[in-house]
N, C-alpha and C positions, 0 to 999 in steps of 0.2 A: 145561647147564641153569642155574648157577648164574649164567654169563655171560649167558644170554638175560633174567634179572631183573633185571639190573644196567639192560641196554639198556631195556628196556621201565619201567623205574624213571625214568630220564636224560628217556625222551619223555615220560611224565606231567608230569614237572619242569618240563620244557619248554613242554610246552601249559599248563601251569595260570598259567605265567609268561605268556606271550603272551596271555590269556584277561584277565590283568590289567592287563598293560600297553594293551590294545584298551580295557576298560570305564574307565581312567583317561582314555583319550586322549576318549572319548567323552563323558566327562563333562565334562572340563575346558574342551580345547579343537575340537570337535568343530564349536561352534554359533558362530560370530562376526557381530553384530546392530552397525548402525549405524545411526543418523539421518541421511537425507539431506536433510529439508528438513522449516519447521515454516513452516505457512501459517496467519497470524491475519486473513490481511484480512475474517472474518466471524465477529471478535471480535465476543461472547466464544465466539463456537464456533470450537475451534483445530484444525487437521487433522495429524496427525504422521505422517510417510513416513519407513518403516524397512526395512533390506533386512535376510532373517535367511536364512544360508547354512551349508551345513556344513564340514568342513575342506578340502572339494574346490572350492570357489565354488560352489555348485549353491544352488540356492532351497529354501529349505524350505517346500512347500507345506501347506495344510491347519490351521493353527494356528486356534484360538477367543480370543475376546475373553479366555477365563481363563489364555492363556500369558502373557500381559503384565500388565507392572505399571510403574506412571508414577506419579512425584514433579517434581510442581513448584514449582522453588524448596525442594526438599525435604521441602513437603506433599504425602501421597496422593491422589491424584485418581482418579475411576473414568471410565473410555475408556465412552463410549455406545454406538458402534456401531464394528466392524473393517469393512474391504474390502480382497479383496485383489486389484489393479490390476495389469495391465501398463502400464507411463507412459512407456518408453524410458528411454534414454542418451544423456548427450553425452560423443562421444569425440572424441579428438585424438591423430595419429599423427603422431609426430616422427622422421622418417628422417635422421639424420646421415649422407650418404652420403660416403663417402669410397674412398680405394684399396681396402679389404677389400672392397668392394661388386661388384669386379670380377674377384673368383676365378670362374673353371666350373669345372662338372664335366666330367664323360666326355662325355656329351650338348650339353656347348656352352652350358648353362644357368649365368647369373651366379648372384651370392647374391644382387641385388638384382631379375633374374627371378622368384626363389622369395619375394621380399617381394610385389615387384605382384601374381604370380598370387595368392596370399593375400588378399590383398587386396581384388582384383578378387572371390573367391571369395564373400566376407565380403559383399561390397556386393551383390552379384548373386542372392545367397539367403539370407544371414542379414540383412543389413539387413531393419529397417520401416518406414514409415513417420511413426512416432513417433521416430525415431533422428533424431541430430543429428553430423552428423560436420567434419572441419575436416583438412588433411592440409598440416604443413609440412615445406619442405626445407631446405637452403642456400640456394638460388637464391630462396627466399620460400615464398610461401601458393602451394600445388596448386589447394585448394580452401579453404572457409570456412564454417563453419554453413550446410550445405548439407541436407537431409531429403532431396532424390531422388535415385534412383540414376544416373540418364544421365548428371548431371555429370562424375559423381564416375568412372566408368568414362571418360569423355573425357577427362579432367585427367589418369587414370593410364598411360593408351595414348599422350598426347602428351608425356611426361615425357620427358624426356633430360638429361644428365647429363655435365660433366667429369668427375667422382668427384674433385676436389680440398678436400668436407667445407667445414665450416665456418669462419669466422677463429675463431669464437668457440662455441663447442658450447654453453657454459651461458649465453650469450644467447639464443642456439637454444632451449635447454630451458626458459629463463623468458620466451619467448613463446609457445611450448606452452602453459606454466601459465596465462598468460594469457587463450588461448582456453576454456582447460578451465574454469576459473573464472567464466564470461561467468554471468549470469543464464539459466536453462535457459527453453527456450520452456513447460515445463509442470511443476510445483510435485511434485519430488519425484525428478527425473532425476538420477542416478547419474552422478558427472562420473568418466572417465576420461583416462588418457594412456598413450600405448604408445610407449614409446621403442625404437628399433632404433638401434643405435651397434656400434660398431666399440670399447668402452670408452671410459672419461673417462680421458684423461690422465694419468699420478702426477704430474703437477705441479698437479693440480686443487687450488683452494684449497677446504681442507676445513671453513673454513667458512661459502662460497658455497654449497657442499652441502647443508650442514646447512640454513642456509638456504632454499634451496631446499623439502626436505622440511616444514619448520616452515609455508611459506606452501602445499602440498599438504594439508597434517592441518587449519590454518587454513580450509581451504573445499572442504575434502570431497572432494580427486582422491585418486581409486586410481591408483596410478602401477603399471604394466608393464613389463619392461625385455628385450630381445631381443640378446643378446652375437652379432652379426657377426663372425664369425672362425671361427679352426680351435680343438679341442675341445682343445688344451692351453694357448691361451689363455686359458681360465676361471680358472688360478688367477695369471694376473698382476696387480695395484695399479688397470692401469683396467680390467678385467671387475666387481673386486671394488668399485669404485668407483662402475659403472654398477650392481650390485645392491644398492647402499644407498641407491639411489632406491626401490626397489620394495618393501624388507621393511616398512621403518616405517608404510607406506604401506597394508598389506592386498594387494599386487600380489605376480604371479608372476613368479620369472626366469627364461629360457628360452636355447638354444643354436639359432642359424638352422641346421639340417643340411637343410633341403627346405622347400616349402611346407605340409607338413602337421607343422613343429615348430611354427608361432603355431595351433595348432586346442587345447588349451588352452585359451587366452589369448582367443580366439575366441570361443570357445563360454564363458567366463566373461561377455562382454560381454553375449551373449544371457540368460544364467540371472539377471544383472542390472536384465532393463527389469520383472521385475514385479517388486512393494512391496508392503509392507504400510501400509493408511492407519489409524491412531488418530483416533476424533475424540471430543473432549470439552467439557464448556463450564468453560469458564476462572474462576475467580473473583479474577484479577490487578486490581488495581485503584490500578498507582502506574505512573507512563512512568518506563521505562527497560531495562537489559538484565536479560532475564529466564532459569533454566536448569531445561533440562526433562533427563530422567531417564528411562530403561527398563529393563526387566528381562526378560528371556524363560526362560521356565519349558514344556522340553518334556514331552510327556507320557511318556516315558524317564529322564526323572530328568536330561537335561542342559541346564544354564542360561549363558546368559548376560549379561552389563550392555555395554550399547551405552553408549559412551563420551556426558558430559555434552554437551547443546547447548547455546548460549547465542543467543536471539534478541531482538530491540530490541523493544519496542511501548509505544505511546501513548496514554493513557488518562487521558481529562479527565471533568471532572462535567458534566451537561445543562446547555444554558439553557434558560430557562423564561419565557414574556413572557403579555401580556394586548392583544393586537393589535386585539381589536376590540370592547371595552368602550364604552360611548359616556359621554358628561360629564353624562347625565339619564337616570334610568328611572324611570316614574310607573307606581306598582303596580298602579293599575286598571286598566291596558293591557296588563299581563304575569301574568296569571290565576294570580299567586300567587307564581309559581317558574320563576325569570330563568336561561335555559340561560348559562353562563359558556365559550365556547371560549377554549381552550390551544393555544399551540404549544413546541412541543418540538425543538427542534435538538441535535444531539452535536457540538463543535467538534472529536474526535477522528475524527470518521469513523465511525466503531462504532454503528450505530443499535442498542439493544436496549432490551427490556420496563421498565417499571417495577412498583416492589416496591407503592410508595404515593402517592397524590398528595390533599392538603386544598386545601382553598378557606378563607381568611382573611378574616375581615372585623371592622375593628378591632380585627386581632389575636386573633377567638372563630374557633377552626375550627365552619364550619355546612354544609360538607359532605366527607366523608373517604372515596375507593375504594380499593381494594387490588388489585394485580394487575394493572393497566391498562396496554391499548397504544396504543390514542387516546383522549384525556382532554378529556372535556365536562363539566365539573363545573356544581353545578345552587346558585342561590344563591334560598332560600327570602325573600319578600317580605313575607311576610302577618301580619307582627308588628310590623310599623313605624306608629304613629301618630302622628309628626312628622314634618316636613323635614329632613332632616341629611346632610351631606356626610361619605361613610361611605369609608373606606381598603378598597381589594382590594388582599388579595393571593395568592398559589399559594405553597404551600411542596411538594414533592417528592422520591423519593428511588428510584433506578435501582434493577435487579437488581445491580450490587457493591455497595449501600450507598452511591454518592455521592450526596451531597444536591446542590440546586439551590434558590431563592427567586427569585422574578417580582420586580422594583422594583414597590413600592404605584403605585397608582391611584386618584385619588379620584373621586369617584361622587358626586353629588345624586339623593338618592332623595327625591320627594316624598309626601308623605303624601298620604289616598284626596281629604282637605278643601282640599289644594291644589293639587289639579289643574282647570285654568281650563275655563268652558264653553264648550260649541265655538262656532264663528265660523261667519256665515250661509253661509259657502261650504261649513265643515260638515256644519250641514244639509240643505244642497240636497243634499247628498251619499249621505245616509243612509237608507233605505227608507221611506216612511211607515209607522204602525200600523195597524194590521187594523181596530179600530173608528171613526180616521179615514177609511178607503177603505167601510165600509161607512156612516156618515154624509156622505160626499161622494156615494153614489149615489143615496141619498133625496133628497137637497136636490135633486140634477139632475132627478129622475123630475117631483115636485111641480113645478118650474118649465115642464118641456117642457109638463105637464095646461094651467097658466095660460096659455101662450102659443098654447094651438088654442083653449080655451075664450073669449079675447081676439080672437081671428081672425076666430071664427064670430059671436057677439054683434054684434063691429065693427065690422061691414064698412057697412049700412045708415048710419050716423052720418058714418064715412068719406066714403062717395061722396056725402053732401048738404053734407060741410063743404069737399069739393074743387070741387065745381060754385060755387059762393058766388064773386064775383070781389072781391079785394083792392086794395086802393092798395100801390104798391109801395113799401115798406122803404129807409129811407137806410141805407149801410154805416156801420156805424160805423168811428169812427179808429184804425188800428194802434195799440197805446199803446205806449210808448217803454221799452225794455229799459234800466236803466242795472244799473251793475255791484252785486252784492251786497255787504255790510261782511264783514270777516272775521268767523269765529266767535267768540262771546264766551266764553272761557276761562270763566269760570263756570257756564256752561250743560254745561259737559265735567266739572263733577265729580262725577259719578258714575258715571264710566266708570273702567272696571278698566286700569290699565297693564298690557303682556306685559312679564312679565319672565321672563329667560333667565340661566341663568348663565354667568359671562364662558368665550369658548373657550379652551382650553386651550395656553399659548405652546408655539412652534414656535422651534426652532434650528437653523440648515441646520449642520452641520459638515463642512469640506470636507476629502478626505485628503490629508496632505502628501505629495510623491512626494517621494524623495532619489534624485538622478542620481552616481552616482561621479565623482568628476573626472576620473579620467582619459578617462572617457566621454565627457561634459563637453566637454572641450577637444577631443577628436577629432571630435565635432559644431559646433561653433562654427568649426572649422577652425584652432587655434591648438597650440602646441605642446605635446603633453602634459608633465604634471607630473614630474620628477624625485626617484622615493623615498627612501629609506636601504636599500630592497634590493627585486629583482624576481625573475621566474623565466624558466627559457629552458624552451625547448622542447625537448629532447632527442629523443623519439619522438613522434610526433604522434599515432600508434591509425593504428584504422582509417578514420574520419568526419575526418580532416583538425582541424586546429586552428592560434588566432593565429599567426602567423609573425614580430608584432613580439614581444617581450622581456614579458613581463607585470610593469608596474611593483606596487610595491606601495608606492603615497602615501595610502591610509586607514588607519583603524584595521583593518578587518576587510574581508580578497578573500574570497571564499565560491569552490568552484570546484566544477562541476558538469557534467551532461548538458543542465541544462532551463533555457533563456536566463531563464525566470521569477523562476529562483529563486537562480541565482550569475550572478556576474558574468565571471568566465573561462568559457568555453563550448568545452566538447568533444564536439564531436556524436559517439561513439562510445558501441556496447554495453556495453564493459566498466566504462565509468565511468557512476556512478549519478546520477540525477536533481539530489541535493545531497550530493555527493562527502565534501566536508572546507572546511574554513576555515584561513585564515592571518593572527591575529591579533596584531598589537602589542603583546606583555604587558608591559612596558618599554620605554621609550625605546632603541633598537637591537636590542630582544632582539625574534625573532620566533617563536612557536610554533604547528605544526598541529597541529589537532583534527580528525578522525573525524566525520559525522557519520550514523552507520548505514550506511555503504555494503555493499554485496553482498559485493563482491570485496575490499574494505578498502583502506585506506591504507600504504605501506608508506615507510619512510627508511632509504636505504642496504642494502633488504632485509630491514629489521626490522619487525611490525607496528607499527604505532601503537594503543595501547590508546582506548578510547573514550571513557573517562571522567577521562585525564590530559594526554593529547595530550604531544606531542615537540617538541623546543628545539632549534630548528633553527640549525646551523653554515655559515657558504658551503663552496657547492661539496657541498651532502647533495645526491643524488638519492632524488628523489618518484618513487613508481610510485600514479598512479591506476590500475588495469585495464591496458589495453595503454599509457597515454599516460604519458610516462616526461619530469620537469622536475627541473631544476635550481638551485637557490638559490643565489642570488649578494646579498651583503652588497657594499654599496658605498661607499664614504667620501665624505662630503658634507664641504663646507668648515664648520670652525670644528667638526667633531661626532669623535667614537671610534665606532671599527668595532664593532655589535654585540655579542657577548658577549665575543669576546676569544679562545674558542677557534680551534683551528687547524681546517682540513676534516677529515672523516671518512677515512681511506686507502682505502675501497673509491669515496669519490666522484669519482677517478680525474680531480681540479680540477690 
């Protein structure tokens, strides 16, 4: 008896212990939330895409506006309205295949059999059409940001394989990151990578790795990682190697025993495409990088903070003009109160409400609205009894507080005594009065009576004075037309001059274009110009790029997606509209700057921060997105090489 209390003591102990360790685990780390994308382009209303999962990847469905809570910039802000979406994923499957890829089993099935069918699986019923997928090997790209599935199943049935693996596994791995990083086709897609490897090396440079991982956390890939091999190579240097891609990262490790060991990893992809949307309206009112914050509070007591975001936005004050003001308004013609149109332009992009907007005149506000979204402001007439050339102007002020001021306008307002009378074209113009049209009808009646009364009388007198015969009439002489004298200026003074006031001067300004020289001389046909340093093209992307050397003889190369706005031109996804700049900060010294890019700017594998930019050595490697350059310092005659440093040792110069 005494032994049966002992036991049944031991399992109390036990479950109250397990009971504890469960409500720790579910408090702590139960709930893991991250921001995957923050959309301002309908600044000031900001949309923020959060995935919130429990310790399994699974979605947690059902949440209200009062789980969350958001600081930006460290202020509280209250979220208007939740949604919560399915948006997809973009994923990217990086197969190293190599000799491990070629074990069977019993049944004559390789390990890289049991990857395709997964695969195949994956596309053929978990894919949707929201999904965004990309599939490389050694031998290159399978497939590429592809959505449908027919591809992607043809690419994987036509695959074939030496299994002789990569020269370079973590080249392999950082054009994966590559694809996975690209700009998602829809604001808020969960970037993945699913690496399947046979391990990384122990000679793997550990801090290419790290590397690695830093520009993963940098742009939001979950990385996956899938150990090819047999199950007692999990604890050797590269299994362990290949899963320190995946922990820092929010990804799962996994061992290939079948095709239902990546169903996991699978099915995490799927509990991934829905999100949750925030949306709030912003009260940011300065350009530059901005950091949003959340917090999730379930209704269990378990919370957690999704790591900070940081996103760029632009944010300028209105302009404000008077477009169609004329240079005279005479107040007997404007029944009192002269409508004033505004226009309003946002040079940021961001059209939104105004708080206030006054109408100015020499400097007296005389009409003030609040709250306005088209602004017709009204300028009162009916108190002016002189002529005076009077200052307009608009003063205004947006929903953040930025003010705006119209440049004045001057105005001749004339008084009611000096507005001229009209001119006889005037009044032929103008309708007769009513008591002229009924005295014009009298006068007509009375004449038509005389001329029947003159008829009837007449006629007798008539026909005895036409019977009567006459002597005929000599014609008198044409008299002779000569020219009139001009008019005598004294006889004209008492006619009123028009006077107008003078119009208003016009200046055409025309815009200076600036062509790059090297431009320049590649259009003229002549040689281009020789720098103090240029870049090579290492990796071109995917859209192809220059093939000659990219000098750098200006002050400032800008390099880019949109031939608009840089000068070096990469037609490829992964690099953004206006990528980065490489400016001259001293004489040989050259440093790139960042300029909001998507995927960021990277030297030698390190980011470039945005607000200090990097000083650059020959022989750094540039990663824009997939397109990968090289800086080269050159020695010009009579000058010193640049800053003096030696190359970077990973720039491999």
């Amino acid at each position: 008896m005494k032994r049966l209390l002992i036991v049944l003591g031991l399992a109390a102990a036990l479950l109250t212990a397990v009971g504890a360790t469960h409500a720790q685990t579910a408090g702590e780390g139960a709930v893991r939330a991250a921001i995957t994308a923050v959309d301002a382009s309908r600044f000031p209303e900001i949309h923020v895409y959060l995935t919130v999962q429990d310790a399994g990847g699974r979605h947690i469905p059902g949440l209200t506006p009062a789980a969350f809570s958001l600081t930006e910039n460290q202020a509280p802000v209250a979220a208007a309205s939740l949604l919560e979406a399915e948006v997809g994923v973009q994923v990217v499957f990086v197969l190293e295949v190599n000799a491990a890829f070629k074990t069977r089993d019993a049944a004559g099935a390789s390990r890289l059999d049991y990857l395709r069918e997964a695969l195949l699986g994956y596309v053929q019923e978990g894919m949707k059409d929201g999904d965004d997928l990309t599939i490389l090997a050694p031998e290159g790209e399978l497939i590429a940001h592809v959505s449908a599935a027919a591809p992607i199943v043809d690419a994987l049935n036509r695959y074939t394989t030496e299994y002789a693996g990569a020269a370079d596994p973590l080249a392999l791995l950082s054009a994966g990151l590559n694809f996975a990083s690209d700009v998602t086709p829809r604001p808020g897609m969960r970037r993945i990578m699913v690496v399947a490897a046979n391990g990384l090396a122990p000679a793997t440079d550990a801090q290419a790795l790290a590397d690695l991982v830093a520009r993963a956390q940098a742009t939001q890939v979950q990385i996956h990682t899938v150990f090819v091999g047999p199950e007692a190579g999990l604890e050797t240097v590269g299994a362990r190697n290949l899963q320190a891609l995946s922990a820092p990262t929010g990804g799962q490790h996994t061992l290939l025993q079948g095709p239902a060991a990546l169903q996991p990893i699978l099915q995490s992809l799927a509990d991934q495409r829905k999100q949750y949307r925030l949306s709030y309206r912003s009260a940011l009112n300065l350009t530059g990088q901005h950091r949003l914050a959340v917090t999730i509070q379930l209704p269990d007591g378990a919370a957690s903070a999704a790591p900070e975001f940081t996103f760029p936005l632009r944010v300028e004050p209105p302009i404000v003009s008077l477009p169609s003001l004329p240079a005279r308004i005479d107040p007997a013609t404007s029944a009192g109160d002269y409508p004033v149109p505004v226009q309003v332009t946002f040079p940021d992009g961001h059209p939104r409400p105004l708080q206030q907007a006054e109408l100015l005149v020499d400097g007296q506000t005389v009409d003030r609205r609040e709250a306005v979204e088209v602004v017709a402001l009204t300028w009162p007439l009916g108190g002016y009894t002189a002529g005076l050339t009077r200052t307009v102007q608009v003063r205004l002020t947006d929903e953040l507080g930025l003010s705006a001021e119209s440049k004045p306008v001057e105005v001749f307002v004339a008084a009611p005594a000096d507005v001229l009378a009209p001119t006889a074209a005037q009044q032929a113009e103008r309708p007769p009065e009513p008591g002229l049209l009924v005295a014009g009808l009298v006068a007509g009646l009375l004449l038509a009576v005389g001329l029947v009364a003159a008829w009837v009388w007449g006629r007798p007198l008539l026909a005895a004075a036409l019977s009567t015969p006459r002597p005929p009439r000599a014609r008198p002489a044409e008299p002779v037309r000569r020219p009139q004298p001009p008019a005598d200026p004294a006889r004209l003074k008492d006619t009123m001059p028009l006077k107008l006031p003078p119009a208003p001067a016009r200046r055409l300004h025309l815009p200076r274009v600036t062509v790059p020289r090297w431009k320049a001389a590649a259009r003229a046909g002549r040689q281009p110009a020789v720098g103090r340093a240029y870049l090579e093209v290492v990796e071109p992307g995917g859209g192809g790029a220059p093939e000659a050397p990219l000098e750098l003889v200006g002050p400032v190369l800008r390099l880019g997606r949109d031939p608009g706005l840089a000068e070096a031109v990469f037609p490829d996804r992964s690099v953004s509209r206006l990528h980065a700049r490489i400016a001259e900060t001293r004489p040989g010294v050259f440093t790139i700057f960042d300029e909001g890019s998507t995927s960021g700017t990277w030297v030698n594998f390190t980011q470039v921060a945005v607000d200090t930019g990097h000083e650059l050595a020959s022989g750094d490697l540039i990663n824009l997105g997939r397109v990968q350059l090289r800086f080269r310092l050159r020695d010009l005659p009579g000058e010193a090489r640049g800053n003096g440093r030696d190359p970077h040792p990973l720039a491999g110069a």
